[in-house]
Structure formats: C-alpha cells, structure tokens
N, C-alpha and C positions, 0 to 999 in steps of 0.2 A: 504494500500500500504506500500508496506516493503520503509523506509526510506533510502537515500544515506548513504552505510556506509562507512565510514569514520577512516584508521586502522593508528594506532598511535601504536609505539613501536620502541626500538630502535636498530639497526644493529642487521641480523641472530636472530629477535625475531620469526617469523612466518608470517609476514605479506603475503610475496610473495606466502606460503602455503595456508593462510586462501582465499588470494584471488582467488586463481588458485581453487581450491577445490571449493568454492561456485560458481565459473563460471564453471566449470565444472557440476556440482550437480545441481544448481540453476537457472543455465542460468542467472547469473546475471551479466556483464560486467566491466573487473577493468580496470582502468587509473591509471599508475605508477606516482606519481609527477616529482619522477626520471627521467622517460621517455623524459617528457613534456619540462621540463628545460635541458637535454641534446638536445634535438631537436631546443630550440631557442636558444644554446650557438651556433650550428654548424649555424645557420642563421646569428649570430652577427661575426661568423669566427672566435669565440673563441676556437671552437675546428677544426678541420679537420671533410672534408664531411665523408669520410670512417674511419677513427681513433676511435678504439677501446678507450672509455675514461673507465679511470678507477671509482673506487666508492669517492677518493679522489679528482676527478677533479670535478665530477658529485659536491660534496659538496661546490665544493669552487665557479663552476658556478652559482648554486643556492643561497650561500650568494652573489654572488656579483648581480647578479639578484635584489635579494629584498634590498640589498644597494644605489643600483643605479636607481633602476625602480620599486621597492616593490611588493608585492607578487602579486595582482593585476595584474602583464603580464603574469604570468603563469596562477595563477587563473582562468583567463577570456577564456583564451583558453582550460582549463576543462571543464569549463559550459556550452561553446557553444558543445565541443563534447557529455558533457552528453545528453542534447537533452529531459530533462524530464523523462527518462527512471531508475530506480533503477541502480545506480552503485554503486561498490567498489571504492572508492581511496586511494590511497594507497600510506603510505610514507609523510603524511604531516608532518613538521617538526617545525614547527613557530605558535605562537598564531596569525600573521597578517595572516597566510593561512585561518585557521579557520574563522576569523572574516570576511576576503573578501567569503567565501564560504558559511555564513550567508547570506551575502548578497543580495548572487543569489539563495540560495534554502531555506530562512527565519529557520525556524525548523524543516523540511524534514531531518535531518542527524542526523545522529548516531554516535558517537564519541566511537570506541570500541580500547581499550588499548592492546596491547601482551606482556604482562609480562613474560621474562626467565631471570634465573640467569646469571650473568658477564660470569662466568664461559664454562654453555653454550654454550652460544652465540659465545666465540672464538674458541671453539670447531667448531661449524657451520662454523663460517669463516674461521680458516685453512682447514677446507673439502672440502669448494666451492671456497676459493680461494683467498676469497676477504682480506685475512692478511696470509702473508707468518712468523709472528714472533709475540709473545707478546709485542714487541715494537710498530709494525707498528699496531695492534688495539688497542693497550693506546693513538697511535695518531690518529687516524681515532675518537676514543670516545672522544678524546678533541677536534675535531673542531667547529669551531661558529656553525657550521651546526648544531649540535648535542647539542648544549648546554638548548635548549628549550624544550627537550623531554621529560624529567623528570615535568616537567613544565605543560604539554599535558597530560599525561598520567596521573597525579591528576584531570584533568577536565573533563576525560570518563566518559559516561554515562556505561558503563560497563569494566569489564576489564575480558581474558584471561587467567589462566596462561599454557606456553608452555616448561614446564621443563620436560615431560615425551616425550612418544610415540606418531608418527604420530595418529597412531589412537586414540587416548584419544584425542589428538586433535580436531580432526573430529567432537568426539564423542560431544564437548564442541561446536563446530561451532552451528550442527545440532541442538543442545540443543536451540539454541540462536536464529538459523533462524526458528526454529517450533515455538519460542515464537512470531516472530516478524511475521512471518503469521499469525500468532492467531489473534495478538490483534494491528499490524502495528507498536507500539514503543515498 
C-alpha cells in the first residue's frame, strides 16, 4: 500500500501541482492543510463565512491555531477525513504537524520535499497572484508560518526538484509513485 504522502515545500514550490496531478493520474485524494485551518478560523469567526482570505491570513490563522490550540485541532480533523485511505496532504508547515500525524498513521507516510529556486517561486507567485511585488513575498517568506520549512524539508524521506517544466515534473512524480507501487515505501 502506497503510504500517506505527505508534500512539504515552501510557497509556489509545486505542491498544489504534484497533488492535483496524482489525484488526477492516481486516484489518490489530497487534503490542503491550508484548506483545513481556513475552514476552523471561519468556525472561531476569525475570518468571515464568504471572505475570500488571502495566503497571508491563511498563515497567521494557522500560527495562531497551533499557538493557542496546537496543531493537534487541525491535525485530528485530517485523520478522521483521511478514513484509512492513501492521501496527499498537503502544505504541512510545522514539525508538531508531523509529529501529531505520526501519531494517527504511526509510519504509513511519506514525507516528500519540493525543492525550487527563491527565484522561481516569485515568479509563480506574481503569475497566480499570490505576491503582487518583491516586497510582499520577502514578507509572506518571513512569516512564523514559514519559518519551519526549511527545517521539514531536511527530514524528507525524498525530495523533488521543480525548477524546470511541468512535465519533467510529472515525469519525476511518476518516477516516485511506480517506485512506491512496486515496493509500498
């Protein structure tokens, strides 16, 4: 059984790609962490029901999240949706993410990193949107949110890199899920 994988990387690395792509190809199902903890900030009425949150609020609800209530509330409401089944998750940010998702799936997951250059990556995000200036993604990569990722991605069990073409990418997924069919890890 293919392992929970588990995509660590930081801002416009690929995650969003790799995950979409292997639920497409794979039929394998991804959970945003992103998603998760905007969904309980709009429950605590941190955010508004219908309010488009940006990627900067998304960051500050989630530290303030594991500040006040530890990753453990988010956490616990991934696990029960995972339901046993192979997923993607996607976006963990924190080594307590990790440690609570030991927890509930022992060594069932796969900690896979997506390494692209600084450069890159602001590229990506003036494209899609998410940094309108080289200011506002020097501050988006200083927040506490982000400060653990580099942290994360030395503890992959594999790592990525996504500095070329979509499909070299692919090509590098593919690579990675024939192995984990093969042989499960």
């Amino acid at each position: 059984m293919i392992p929970h994988l588990i995509l660590i990387g930081k801002s416009a690395s690929g995650k969003d790609v790799f995950a979409g792509y292997v639920a497409e190809k794979y039929h394998i199902p991804s959970i945003r962490f992103s998603t998760i903890i905007t969904e309980i900030g709009r429950e605590y009425g941190w955010v508004g029901k219908q309010e488009e949150v940006t990627k900067a609020q998304k960051q500050e609800i989630g530290t303030r999240l594991r500040r006040e209530y530890g990753a453990k509330i988010y956490t616990e409401r991934i696990a029960r949706q995972v339901q046993g089944k192979t997923h993607t998750l996607n976006g963990v940010r924190h080594p307590d993410e990790i440690e609570c998702l030991r927890k509930h799936f022992g060594d069932n997951l796969m900690l896979i990193g997506i390494v692209v250059d600084t450069e890159k990556r602001y590229e990506r995000m003036l494209k899609n949107g998410k940094a309108k200036s080289y200011v506002q993604f020097q501050d988006l990569e200083a927040h506490a949110a982000e400060e653990k990722v580099d942290e994360l991605l030395e503890q992959c069990d594999v790592s990525l890199e996504n500095n070329g073409e979509q499909a070299e990418f692919y090509e590098k997924i593919d690579h990675l899920l024939a192995k984990l069919q093969k042989t499960g890890t």
